[in-house]
C-alpha positions in Angstrom: 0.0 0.0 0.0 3.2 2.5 1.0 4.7 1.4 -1.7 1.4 2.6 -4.1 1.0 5.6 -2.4 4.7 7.2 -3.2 4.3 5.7 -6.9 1.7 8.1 -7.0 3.0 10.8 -5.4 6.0 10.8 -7.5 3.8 10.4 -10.7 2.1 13.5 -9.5 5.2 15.6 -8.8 6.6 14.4 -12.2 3.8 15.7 -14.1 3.8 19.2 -11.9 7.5 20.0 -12.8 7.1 18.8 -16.5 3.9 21.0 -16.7 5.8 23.9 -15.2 9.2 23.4 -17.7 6.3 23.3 -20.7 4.9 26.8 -19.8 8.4 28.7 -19.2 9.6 27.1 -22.7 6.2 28.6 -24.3 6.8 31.9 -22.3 10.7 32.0 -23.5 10.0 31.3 -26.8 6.9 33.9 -27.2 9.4 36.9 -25.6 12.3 35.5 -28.0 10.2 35.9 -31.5 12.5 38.0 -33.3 10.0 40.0 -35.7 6.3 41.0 -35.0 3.8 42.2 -37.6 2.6 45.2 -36.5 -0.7 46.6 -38.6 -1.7 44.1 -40.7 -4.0 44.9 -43.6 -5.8 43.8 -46.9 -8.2 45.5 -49.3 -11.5 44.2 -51.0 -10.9 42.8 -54.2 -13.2 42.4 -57.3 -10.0 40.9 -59.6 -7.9 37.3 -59.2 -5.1 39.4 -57.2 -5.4 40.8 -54.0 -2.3 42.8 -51.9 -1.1 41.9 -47.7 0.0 45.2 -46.5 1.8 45.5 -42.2 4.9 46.2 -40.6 7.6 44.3 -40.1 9.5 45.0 -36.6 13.0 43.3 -36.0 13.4 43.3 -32.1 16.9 41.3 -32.6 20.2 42.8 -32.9 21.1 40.8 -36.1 19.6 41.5 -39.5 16.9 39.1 -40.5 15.6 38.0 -44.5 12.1 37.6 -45.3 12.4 35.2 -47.3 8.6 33.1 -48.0 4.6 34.5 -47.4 2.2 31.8 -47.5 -1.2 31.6 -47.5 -4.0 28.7 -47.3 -4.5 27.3 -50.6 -8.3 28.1 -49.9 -7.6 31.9 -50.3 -5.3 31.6 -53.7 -3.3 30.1 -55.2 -0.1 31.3 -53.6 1.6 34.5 -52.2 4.6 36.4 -53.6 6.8 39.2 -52.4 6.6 42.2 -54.0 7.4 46.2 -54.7 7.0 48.8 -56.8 10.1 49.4 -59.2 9.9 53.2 -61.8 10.4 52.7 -65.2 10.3 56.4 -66.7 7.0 57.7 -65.7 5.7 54.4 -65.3 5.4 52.3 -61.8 5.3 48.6 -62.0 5.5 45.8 -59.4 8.2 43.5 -59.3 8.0 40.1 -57.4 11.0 40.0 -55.3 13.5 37.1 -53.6 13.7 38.3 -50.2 13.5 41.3 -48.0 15.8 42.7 -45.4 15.0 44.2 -42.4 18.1 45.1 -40.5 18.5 45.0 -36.9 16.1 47.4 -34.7 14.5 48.7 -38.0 10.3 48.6 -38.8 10.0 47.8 -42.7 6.9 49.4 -43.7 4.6 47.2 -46.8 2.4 49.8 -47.9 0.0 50.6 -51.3 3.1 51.9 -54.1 5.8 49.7 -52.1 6.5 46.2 -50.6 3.7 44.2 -49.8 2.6 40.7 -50.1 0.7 39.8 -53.8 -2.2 37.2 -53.6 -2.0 35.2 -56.9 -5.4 33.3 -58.0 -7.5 34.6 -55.6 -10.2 31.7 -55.3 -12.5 34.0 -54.4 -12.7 38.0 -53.5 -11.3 39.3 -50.1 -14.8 41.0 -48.5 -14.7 43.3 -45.7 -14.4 41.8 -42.3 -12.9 38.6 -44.1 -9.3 37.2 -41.7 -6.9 36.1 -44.1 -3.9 34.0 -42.4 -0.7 34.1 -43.5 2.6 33.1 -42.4 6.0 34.5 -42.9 9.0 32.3 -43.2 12.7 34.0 -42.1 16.4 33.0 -43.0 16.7 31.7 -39.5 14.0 29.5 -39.9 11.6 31.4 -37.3 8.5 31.7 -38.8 5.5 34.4 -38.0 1.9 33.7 -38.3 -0.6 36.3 -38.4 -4.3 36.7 -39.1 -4.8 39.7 -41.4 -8.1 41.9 -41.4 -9.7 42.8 -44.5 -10.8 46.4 -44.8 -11.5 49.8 -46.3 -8.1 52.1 -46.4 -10.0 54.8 -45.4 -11.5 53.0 -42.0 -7.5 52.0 -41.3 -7.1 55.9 -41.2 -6.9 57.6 -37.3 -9.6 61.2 -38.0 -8.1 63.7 -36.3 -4.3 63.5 -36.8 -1.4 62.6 -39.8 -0.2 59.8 -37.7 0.8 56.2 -39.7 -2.2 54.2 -40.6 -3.7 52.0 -37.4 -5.3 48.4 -38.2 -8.4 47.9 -36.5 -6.6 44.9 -35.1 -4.0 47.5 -33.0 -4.9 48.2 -29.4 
C-alpha cells in the first residue's frame, strides 16, 4: 500500500515540474520571436489578385531575411513578395527574392511599395474577411498572423497625420 501511495506521489510531482518546464519554454520562446507584424492589412478585391500590406518589426540585434509569405491554398493560389520598381514615368511591381529588415528597423509594406501579392484569388477578399498568412525567415523562425480585410480609409486615425492604425492595433 506505501509502496502505491509514493508511486503516486511521484507520478504526480513528475507531471507538476514537466507541466511547469512546458509553460516557461512557451513563455521564453513567445518573448524571443525576433520580428512581429505590426498593422496588418488587406483591401477588398473584385479581380484574381489581392495585396497583404503591415509592418515588419525586427526586435533582434542581427539583420533578419524575409524570405517566404504563405497563405491557405483556400484563399489563392499562392503568395509572392513584392514592390514597386519606376520605369520612366511608369510604376510597376516586381515580385521580389527576399527582403531585409536590419537589426532594430520597422519595414513598412504599404499601397506603391513592398507588400505581399495574392496570386489566383479563389474567391474576393470581403470586408471583415481574416486572411492567415505566415512569414518564413532566413533563420528558420516563422511568424503567423491573421490579417483583417478592410477599407483604407477605415485603417485611417480622424483627427491626426499619424501612420495608418489596423483595426486589429490596441
Amino acid at each position: 500500500m506505501k509502496i502505491r501511495v509514493c508511486f503516486y506521489l511521484f507520478i504526480a510531482a513528475l507531471v507538476s515540474v514537466s507541466s511547469r518546464v512546458e509553460a516557461a519554454e512557451i513563455s521564453t520562446s513567445q518573448k524571443t520571436q525576433s520580428i512581429q507584424i505590426l498593422s496588418a492589412w488587406a483591401r477588398p478585391t473584385t479581380g484574381p489578385s489581392g495585396a497583404i500590406y503591415l509592418e515588419l518589426h525586427n526586435s533582434t540585434e542581427k539583420d533578419r531575411t524575409l524570405i517566404e509569405a504563405k497563405v491557405c491554398g483556400t484563399i489563392c493560389d499562392h503568395a509572392e513578395l513584392h514592390t514597386h520598381i519606376h520605369e520612366g514615368d511608369i510604376k510597376r511591381m516586381r515580385p521580389i527574392k527576399d527582403i531585409v529588415i536590419k537589426s532594430g528597423e520597422t519595414k513598412s509594406f504599404q499601397p506603391g511599395g513592398l507588400h505581399i501579392m495574392l496570386m489566383g484569388l479563389k474567391a474576393p477578399l470581403r470586408e471583415g474577411q481574416k486572411v492567415p498568412i505566415t512569414l518564413v525567415f532566413d533563420n528558420e523562425e516563422v511568424v503567423q498572423q491573421e490579417v483583417m480585410v478592410q477599407q483604407l480609409a477605415s485603417l485611417i486615425r480622424k483627427g491626426d497625420n499619424e501612420p495608418l492604425k489596423s483595426c486589429c492595433d490596441s
